[in-house]
N, CA, C and O atoms as a Tinker XYZ file with bonds, in Angstrom:
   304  protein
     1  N     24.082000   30.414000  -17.882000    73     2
     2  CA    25.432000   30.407000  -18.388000    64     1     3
     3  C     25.695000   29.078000  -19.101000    63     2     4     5
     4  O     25.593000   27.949000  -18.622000    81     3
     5  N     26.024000   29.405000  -20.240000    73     3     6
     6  CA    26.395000   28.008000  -20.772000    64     5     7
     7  C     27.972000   27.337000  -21.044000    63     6     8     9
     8  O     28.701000   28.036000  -21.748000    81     7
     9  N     28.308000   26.575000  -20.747000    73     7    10
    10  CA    30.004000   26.045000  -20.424000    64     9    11
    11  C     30.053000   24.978000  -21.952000    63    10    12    13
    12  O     29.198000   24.156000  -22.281000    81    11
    13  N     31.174000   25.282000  -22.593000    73    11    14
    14  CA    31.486000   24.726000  -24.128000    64    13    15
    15  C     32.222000   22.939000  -23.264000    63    14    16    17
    16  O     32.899000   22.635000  -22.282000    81    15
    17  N     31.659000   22.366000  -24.196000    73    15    18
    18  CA    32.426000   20.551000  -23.561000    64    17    19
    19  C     32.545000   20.498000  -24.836000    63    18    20    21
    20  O     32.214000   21.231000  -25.768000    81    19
    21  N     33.367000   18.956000  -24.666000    73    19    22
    22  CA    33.440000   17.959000  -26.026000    64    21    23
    23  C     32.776000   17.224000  -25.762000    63    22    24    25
    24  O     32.107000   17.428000  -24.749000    81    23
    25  N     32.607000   16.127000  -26.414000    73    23    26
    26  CA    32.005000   14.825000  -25.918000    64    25    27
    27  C     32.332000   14.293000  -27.684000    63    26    28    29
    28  O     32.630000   14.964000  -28.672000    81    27
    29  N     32.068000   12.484000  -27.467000    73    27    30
    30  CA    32.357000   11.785000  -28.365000    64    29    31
    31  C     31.344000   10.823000  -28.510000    63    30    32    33
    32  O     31.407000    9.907000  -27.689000    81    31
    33  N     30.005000   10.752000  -29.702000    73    31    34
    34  CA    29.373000   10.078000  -29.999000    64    33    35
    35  C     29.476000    9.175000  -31.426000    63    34    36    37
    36  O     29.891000    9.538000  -32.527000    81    35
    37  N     29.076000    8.190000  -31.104000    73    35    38
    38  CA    28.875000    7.206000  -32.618000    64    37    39
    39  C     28.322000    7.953000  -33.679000    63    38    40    41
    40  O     27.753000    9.030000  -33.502000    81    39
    41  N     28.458000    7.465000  -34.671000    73    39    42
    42  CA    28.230000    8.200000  -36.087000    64    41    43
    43  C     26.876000    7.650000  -36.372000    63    42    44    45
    44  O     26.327000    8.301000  -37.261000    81    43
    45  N     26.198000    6.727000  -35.943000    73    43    46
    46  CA    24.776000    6.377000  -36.071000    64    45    47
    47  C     24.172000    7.353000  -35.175000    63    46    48    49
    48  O     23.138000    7.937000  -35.499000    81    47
    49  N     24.795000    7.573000  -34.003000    73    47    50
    50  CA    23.851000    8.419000  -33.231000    64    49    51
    51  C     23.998000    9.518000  -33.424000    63    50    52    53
    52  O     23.221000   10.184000  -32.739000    81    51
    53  N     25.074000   10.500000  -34.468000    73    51    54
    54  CA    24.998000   11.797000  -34.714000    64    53    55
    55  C     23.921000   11.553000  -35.997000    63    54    56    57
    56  O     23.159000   12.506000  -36.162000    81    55
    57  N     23.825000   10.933000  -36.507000    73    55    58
    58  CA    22.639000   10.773000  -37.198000    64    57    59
    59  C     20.850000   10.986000  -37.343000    63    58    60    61
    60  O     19.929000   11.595000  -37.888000    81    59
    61  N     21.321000    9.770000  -36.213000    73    59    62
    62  CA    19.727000   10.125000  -35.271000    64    61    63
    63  C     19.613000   11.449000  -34.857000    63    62    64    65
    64  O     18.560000   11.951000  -35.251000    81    63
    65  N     20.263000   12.136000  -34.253000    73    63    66
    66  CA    20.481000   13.557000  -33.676000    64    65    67
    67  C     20.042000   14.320000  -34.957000    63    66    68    69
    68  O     18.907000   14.797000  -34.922000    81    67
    69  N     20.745000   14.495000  -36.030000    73    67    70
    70  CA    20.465000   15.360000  -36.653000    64    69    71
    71  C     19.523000   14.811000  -37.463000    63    70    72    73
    72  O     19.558000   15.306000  -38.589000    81    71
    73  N     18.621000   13.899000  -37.300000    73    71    74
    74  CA    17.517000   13.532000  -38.034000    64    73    75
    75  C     16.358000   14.105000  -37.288000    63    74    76    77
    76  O     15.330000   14.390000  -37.902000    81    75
    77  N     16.467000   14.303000  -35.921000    73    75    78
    78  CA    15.152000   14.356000  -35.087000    64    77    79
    79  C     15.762000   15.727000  -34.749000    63    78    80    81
    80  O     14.859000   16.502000  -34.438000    81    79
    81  N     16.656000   16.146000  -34.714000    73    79    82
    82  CA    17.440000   17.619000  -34.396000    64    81    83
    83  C     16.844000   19.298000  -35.327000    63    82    84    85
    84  O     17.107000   20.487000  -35.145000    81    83
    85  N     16.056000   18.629000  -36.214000    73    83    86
    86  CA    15.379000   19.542000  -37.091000    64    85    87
    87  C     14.794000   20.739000  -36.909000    63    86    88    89
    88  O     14.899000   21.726000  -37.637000    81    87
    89  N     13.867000   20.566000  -35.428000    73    87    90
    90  CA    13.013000   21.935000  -35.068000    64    89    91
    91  C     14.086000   22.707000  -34.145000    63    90    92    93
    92  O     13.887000   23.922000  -34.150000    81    91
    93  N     14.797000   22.438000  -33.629000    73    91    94
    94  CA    15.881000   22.951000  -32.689000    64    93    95
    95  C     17.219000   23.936000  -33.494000    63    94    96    97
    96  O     17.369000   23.975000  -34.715000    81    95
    97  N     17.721000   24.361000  -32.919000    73    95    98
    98  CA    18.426000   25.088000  -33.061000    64    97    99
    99  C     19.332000   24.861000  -33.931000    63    98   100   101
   100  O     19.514000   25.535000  -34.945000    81    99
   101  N     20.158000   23.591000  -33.480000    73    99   102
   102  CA    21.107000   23.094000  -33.511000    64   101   103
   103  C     21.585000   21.846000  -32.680000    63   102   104   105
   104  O     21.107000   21.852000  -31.545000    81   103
   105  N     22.272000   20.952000  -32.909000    73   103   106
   106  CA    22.481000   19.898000  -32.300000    64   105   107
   107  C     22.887000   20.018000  -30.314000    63   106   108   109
   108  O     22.280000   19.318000  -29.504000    81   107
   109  N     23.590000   20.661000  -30.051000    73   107   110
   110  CA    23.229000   20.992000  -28.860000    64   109   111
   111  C     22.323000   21.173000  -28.008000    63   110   112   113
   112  O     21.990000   20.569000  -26.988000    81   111
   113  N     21.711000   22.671000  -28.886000    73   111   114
   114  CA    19.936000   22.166000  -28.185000    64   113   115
   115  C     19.228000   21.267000  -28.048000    63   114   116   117
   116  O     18.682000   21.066000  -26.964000    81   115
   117  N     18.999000   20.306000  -29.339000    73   115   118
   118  CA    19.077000   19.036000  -28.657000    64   117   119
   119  C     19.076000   17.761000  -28.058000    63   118   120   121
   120  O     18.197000   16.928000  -27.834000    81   119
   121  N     20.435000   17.832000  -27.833000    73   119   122
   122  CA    21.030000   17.124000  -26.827000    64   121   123
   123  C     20.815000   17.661000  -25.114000    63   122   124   125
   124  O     20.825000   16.834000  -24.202000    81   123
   125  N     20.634000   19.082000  -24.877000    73   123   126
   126  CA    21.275000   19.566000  -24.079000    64   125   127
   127  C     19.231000   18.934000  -23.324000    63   126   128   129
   128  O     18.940000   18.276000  -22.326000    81   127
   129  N     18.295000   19.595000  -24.468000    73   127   130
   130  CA    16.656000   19.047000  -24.283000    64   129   131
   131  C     16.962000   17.344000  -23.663000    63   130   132   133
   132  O     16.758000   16.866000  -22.547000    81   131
   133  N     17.494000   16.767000  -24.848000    73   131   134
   134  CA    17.306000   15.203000  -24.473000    64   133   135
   135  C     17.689000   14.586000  -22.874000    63   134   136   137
   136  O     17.206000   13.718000  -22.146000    81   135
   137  N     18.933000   15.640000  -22.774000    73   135   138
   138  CA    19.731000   15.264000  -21.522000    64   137   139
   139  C     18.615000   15.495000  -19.812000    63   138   140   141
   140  O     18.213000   14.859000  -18.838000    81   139
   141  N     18.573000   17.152000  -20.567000    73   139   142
   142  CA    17.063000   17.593000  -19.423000    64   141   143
   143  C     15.904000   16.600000  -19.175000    63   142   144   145
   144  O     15.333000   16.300000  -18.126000    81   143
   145  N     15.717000   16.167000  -20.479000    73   143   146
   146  CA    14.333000   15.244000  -20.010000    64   145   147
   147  C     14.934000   13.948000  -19.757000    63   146   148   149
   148  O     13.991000   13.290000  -19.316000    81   147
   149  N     16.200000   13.024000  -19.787000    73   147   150
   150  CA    16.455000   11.904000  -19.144000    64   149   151
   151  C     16.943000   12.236000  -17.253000    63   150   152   153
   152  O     17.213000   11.297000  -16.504000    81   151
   153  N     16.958000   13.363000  -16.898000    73   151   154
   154  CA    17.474000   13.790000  -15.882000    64   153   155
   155  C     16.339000   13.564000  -14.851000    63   154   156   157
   156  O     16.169000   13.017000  -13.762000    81   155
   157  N     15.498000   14.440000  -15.985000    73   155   158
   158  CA    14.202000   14.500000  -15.131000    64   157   159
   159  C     13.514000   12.944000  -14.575000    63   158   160   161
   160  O     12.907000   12.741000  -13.524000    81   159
   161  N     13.785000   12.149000  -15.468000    73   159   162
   162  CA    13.339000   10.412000  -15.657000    64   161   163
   163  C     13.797000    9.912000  -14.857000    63   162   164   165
   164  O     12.966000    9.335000  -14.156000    81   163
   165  N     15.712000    9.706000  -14.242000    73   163   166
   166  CA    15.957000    9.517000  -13.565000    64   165   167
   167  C     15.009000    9.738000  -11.852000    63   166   168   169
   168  O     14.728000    8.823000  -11.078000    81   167
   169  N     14.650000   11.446000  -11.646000    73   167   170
   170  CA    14.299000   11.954000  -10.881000    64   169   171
   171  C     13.000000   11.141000  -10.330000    63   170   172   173
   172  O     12.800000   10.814000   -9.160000    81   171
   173  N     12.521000   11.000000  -10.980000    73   171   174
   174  CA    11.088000   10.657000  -10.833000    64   173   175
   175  C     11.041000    9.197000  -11.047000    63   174   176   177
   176  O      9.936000    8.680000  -10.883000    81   175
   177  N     12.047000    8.414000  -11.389000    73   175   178
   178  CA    11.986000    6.931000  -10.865000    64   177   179
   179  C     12.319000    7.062000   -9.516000    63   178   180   181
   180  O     11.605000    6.578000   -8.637000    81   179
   181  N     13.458000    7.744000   -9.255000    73   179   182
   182  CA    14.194000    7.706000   -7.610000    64   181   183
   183  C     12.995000    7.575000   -6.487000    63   182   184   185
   184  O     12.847000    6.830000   -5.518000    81   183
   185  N     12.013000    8.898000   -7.196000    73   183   186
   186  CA    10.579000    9.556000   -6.580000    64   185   187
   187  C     10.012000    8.189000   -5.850000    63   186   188   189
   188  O     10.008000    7.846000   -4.668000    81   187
   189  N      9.435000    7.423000   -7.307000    73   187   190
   190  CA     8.625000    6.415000   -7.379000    64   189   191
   191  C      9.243000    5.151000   -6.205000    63   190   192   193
   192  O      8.639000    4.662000   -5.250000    81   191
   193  N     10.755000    4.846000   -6.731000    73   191   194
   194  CA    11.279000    3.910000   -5.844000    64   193   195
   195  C     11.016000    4.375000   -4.223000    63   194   196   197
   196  O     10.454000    3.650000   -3.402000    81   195
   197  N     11.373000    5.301000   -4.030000    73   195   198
   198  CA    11.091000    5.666000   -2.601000    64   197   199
   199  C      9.781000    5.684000   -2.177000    63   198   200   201
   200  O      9.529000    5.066000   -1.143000    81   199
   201  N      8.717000    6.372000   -2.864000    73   199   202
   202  CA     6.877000    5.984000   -2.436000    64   201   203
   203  C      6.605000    4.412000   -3.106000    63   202   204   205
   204  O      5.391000    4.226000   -3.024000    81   203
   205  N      7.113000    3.493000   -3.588000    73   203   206
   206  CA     7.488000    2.268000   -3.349000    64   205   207
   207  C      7.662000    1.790000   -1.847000    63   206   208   209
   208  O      6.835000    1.248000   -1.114000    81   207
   209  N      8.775000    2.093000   -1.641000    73   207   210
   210  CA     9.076000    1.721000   -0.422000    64   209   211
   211  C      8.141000    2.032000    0.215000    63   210   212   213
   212  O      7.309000    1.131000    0.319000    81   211
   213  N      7.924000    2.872000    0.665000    73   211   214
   214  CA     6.842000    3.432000    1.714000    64   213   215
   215  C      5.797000    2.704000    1.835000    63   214   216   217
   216  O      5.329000    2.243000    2.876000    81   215
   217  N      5.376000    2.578000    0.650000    73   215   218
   218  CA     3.896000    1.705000    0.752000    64   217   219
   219  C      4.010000    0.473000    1.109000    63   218   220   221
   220  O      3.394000    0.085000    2.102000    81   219
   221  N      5.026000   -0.614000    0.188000    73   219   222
   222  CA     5.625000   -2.037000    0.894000    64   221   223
   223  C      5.907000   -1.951000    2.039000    63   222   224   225
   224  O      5.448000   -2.985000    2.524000    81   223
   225  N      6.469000   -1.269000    2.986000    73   223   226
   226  CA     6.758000   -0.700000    4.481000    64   225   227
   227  C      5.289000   -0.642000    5.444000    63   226   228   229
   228  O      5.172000   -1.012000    6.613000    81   227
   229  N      4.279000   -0.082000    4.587000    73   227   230
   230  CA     3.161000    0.258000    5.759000    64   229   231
   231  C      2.210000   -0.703000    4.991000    63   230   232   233
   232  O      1.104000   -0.584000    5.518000    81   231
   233  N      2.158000   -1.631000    3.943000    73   231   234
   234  CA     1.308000   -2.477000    3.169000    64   233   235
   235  C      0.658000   -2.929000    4.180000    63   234   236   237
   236  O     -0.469000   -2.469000    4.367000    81   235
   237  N      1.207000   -3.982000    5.134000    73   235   238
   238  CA     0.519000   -4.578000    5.913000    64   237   239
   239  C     -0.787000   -4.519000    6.983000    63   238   240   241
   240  O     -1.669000   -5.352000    7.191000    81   239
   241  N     -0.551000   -3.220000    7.560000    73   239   242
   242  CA    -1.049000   -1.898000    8.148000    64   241   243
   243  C     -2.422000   -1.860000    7.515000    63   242   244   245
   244  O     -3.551000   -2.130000    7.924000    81   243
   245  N     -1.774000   -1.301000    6.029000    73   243   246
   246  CA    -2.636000   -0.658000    5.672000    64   245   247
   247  C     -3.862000   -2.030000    5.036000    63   246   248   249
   248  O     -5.074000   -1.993000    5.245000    81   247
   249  N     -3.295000   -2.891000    4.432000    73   247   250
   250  CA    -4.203000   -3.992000    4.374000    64   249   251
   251  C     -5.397000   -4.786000    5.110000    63   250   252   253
   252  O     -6.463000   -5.360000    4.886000    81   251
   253  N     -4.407000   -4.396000    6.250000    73   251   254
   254  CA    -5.545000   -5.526000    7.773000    64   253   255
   255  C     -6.834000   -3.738000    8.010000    63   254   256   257
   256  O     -8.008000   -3.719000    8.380000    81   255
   257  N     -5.985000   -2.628000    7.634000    73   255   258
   258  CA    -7.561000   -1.748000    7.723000    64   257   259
   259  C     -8.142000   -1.385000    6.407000    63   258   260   261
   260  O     -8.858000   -0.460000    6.024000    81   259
   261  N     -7.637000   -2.345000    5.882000    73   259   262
   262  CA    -9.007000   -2.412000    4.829000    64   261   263
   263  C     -9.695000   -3.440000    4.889000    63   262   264   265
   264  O    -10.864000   -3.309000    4.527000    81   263
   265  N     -9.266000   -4.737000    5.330000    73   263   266
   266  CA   -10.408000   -5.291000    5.241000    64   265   267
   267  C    -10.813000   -5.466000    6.648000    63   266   268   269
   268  O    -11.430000   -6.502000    6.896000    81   267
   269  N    -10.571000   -4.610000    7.659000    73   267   270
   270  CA   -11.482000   -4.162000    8.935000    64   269   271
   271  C    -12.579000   -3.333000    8.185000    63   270   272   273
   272  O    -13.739000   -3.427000    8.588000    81   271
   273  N    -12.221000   -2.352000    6.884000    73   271   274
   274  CA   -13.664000   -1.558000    6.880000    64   273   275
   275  C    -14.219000   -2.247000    6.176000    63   274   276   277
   276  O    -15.429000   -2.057000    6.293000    81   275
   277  N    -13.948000   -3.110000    5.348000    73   275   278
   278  CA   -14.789000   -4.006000    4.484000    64   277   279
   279  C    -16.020000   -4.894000    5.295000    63   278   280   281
   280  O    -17.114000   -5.178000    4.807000    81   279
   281  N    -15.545000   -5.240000    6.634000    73   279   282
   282  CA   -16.414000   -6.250000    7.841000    64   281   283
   283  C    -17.320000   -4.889000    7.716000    63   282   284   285
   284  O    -18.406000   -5.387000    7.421000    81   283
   285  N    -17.463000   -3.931000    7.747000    73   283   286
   286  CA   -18.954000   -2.874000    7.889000    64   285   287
   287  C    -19.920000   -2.725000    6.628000    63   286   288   289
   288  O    -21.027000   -2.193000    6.704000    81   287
   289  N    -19.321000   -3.310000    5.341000    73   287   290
   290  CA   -20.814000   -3.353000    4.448000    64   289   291
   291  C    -21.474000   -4.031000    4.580000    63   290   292   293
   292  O    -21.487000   -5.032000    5.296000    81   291
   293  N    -22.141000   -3.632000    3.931000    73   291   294
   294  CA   -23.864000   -4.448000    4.503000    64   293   295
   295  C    -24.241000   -4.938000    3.285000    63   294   296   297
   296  O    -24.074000   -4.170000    2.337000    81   295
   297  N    -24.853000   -6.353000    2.990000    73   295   298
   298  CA   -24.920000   -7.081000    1.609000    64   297   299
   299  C    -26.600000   -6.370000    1.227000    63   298   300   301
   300  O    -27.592000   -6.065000    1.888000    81   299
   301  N    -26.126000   -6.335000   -0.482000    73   299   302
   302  CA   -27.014000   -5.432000   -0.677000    64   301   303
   303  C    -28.123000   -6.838000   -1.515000    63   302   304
   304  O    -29.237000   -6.563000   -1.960000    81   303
């Protein structure tokens, strides 16, 4: 379902829009594309920040068993 808005952009950026707006439909499409894929960007920084965390959280952990398995090679 699609819902009609207004919105109010600069005249450089209706520009840009309808410069790169070419294979699309129409300016809506997009915008409506551009909006989808900054959404998605958002999403997947949030992602990242949080398996960020995680790893800074168990870094330490995970550091002291690596170089516990490192004490088992054998010099070649």
């Amino acid at each position: 379902m699609k819902v009609k808005t207004s919105i109010t952009l600069s005249e450089d950026l209706v520009k840009a829009i309808d410069e790169y707006a070419r294979e699309y439909n129409n300016r809506s499409e997009f915008i409506e594309e551009a909006v989808r894929n900054f959404i998605r960007q958002l999403i997947r920084n949030q992602q990242d920040a949080r398996d960020l965390e995680i790893i800074n959280h168990r870094a330490d952990r995970l550091n002291r068993e690596a170089m516990d398995v490192l004490t088992y090679q054998v010099d070649l």
